[in-house]
C-alpha positions as CSV (number, residue, x, y, z in Angstrom):
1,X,90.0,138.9,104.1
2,X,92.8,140.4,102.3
3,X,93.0,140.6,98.2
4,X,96.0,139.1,96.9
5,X,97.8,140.9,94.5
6,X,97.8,139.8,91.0
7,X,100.7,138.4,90.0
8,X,102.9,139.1,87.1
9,X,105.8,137.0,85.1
10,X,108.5,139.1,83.0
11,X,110.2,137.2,79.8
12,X,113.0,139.1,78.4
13,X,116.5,138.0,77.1
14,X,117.9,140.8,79.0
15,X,119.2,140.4,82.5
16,X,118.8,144.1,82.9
17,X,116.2,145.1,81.4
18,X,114.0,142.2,83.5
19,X,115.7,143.7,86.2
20,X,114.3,147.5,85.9
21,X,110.7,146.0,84.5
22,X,110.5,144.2,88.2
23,X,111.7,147.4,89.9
24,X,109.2,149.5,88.2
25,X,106.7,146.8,88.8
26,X,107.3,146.3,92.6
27,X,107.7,149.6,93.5
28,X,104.0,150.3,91.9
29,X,102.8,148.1,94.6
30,X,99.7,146.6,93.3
31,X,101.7,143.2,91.9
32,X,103.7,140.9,92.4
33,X,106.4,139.8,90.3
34,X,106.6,135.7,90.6
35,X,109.2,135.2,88.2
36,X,111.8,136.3,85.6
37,X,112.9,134.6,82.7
38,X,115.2,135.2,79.5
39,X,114.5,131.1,77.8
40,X,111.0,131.4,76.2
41,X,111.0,127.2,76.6
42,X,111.2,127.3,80.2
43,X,108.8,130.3,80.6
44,X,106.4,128.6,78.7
45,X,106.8,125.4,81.1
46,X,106.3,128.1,84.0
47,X,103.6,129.3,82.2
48,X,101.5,125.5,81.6
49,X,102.1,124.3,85.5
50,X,99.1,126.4,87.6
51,X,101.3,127.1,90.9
52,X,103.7,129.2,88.4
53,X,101.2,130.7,86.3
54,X,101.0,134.4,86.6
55,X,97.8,136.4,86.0
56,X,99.7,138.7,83.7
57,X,102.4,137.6,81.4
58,X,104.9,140.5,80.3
59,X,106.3,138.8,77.0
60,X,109.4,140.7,75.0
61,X,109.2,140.8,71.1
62,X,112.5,139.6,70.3
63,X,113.8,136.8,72.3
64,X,116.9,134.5,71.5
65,X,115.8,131.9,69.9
66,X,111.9,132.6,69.0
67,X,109.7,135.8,68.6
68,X,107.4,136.8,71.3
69,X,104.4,136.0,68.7
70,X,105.2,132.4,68.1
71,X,105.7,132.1,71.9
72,X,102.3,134.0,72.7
73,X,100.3,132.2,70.4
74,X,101.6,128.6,71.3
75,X,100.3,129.7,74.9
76,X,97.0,130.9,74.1
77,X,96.1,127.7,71.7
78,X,96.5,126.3,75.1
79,X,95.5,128.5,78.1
80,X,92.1,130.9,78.0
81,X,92.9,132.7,81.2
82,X,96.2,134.2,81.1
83,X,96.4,137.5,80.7
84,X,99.5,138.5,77.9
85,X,101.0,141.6,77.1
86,X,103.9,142.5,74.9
87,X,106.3,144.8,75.5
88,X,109.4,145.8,73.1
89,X,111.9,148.3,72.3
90,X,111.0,148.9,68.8
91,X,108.1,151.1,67.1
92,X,104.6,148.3,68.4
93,X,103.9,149.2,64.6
94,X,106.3,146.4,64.2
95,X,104.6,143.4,66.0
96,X,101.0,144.8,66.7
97,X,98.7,143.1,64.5
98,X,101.0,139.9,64.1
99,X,100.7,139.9,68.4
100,X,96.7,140.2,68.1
101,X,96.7,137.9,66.0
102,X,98.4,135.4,68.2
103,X,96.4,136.0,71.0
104,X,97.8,138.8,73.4
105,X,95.5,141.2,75.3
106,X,98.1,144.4,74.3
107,X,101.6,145.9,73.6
108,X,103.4,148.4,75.3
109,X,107.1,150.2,75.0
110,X,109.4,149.2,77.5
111,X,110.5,153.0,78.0
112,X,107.3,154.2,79.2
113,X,106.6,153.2,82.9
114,X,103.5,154.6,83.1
115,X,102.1,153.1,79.6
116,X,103.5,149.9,81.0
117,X,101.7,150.1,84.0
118,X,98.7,151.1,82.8
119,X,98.9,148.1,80.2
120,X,99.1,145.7,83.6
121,X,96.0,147.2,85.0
122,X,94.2,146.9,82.0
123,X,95.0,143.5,81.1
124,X,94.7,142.2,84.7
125,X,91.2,143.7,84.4
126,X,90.4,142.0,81.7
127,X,90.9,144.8,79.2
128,X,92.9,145.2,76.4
129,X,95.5,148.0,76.0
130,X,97.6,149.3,73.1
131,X,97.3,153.2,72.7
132,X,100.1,154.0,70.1
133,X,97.8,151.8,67.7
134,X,94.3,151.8,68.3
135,X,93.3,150.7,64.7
136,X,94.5,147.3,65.7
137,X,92.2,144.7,67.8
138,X,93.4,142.8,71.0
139,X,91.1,140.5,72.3
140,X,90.0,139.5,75.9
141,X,92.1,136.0,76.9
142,X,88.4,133.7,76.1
143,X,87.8,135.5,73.2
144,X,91.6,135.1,72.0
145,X,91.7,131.3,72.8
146,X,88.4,131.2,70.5
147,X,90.1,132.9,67.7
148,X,93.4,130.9,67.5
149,X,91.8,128.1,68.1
150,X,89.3,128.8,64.7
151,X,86.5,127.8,67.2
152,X,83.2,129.2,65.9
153,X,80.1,127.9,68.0
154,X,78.1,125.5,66.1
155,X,74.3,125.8,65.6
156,X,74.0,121.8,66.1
157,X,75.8,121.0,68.4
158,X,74.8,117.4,69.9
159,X,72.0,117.8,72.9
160,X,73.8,115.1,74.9
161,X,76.0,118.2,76.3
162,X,73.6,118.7,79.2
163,X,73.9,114.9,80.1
164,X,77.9,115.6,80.8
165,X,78.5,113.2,83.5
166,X,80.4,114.7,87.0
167,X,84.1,112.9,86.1
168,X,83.7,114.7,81.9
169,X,83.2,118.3,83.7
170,X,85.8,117.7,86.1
171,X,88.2,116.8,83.6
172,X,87.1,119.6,81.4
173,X,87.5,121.7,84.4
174,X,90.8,120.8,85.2
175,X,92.5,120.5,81.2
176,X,91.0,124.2,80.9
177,X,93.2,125.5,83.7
178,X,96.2,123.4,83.4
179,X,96.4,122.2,79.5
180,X,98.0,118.4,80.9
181,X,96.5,115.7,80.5
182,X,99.1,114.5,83.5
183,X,98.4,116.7,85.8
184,X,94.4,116.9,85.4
185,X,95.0,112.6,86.1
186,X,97.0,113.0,89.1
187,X,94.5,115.8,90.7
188,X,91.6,113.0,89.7
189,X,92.9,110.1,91.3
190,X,92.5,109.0,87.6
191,X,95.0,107.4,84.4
192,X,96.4,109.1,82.0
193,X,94.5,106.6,79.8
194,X,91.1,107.5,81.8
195,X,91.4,111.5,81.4
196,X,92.5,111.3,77.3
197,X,89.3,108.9,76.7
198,X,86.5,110.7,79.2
199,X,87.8,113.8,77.4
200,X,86.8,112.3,73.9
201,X,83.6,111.1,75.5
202,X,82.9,115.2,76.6
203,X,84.0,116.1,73.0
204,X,81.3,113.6,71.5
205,X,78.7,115.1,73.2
206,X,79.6,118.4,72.6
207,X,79.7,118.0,69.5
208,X,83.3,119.4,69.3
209,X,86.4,118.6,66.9
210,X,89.2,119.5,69.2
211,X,89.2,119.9,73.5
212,X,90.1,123.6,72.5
213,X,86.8,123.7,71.3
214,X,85.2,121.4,73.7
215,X,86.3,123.3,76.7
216,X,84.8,126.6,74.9
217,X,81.8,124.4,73.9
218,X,81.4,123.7,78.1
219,X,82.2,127.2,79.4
220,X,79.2,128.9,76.9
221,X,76.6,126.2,77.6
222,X,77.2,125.8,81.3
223,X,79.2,128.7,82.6
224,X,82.8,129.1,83.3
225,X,83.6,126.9,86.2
């Protein structure tokens, strides 16, 4: 059976320059470009729902209304599987530590095709990838989601994780891949009501203070699913 090609999403609040970044991208070969967007809002709804999710986000520092680090790290306190890399026009001086710290993979200059290719193939690889500043530390999308979320493992961590019934793992399962509580429900046959309290129950036993941390708290002791 035939691979599919990973898929890539381009925010950028330039009609132009979103058009050249899908050329270069498409003409490559290797991806595909599922969508284009200049409003970081509706990107980020794109972004939440799993049919529009892309495997690698291209994210622009300097949007309209918001900066590419506020709207990286908003999705990465959310998602642990999204693959994010910044591009931008300006030095990556500029925004590389501040994007690390928010959770992107890497950064790359939108005038270099073959840096930003190479910074797709990284990331979708599960690298990271920044060469103009290699002093600076991107982290893997897991290990990212740990860090904005201040999630350190804890030593004593309640024993009545490996008793997680089959309904806490599969909402655990399915709030780690879509961050809704809504849509996790609906794909569970379940309330709203239902998936927020079985939720608190998995937290309880996992001895965790947020779901950020339960899901991470699940994925260490049982694998990820």
């Amino acid at each position: 059976m035939e691979q599919s090609q990973p898929t890539v999403a381009i925010v950028d609040n330039d009609r132009f320059t979103r058009q050249a970044l899908k050329q270069i991208i498409e003409q490559d070969g290797r991806y595909s470009v599922i969508w284009d967007r200049s409003d970081a809002d509706v990107a980020q709804r794109l972004v939440m729902q799993p049919q529009t999710r892309p495997d690698v986000l291209l994210l622009d520092m300097s949007l309209t209304d918001t900066t590419g680090v506020d709207v990286c790290r908003a999705i990465r306190s959310k998602l642990s599987d999204i693959r994010i890399l910044g591009i931008t026009a300006f030095p990556p001086s500029q925004y590389a530590a501040d994007l690390a710290a928010a959770g992107a993979q890497g950064l790359v200059t939108k005038d270099a095709n073959a840096e930003l290719l190479a910074g797709i193939r990284a990331v979708a690889d599960n690298q990271t990838y920044c060469p103009t500043m290699p002093s600076v530390r991107f982290r893997t999308p897991i290990d990212a989601f740990r860090m904005v979320n201040d999630f350190a493992t804890s030593s004593n961590a309640n024993t009545d994780a490996a008793t997680l019934s089959e309904r806490e793992q599969a909402v655990l399962r399915s709030y780690a891949r879509t961050g809704s509580y809504k849509i996790t429900a609906k794909a569970l046959g379940i309330s709203d009501s239902t998936a927020r309290n079985t939720m608190a129950h998995a937290k309880a036993k996992l001895g965790a203070a947020s779901t950020a941390a339960a899901i991470i708290a699940w994925q260490e002791r049982f694998g990820r699913q």
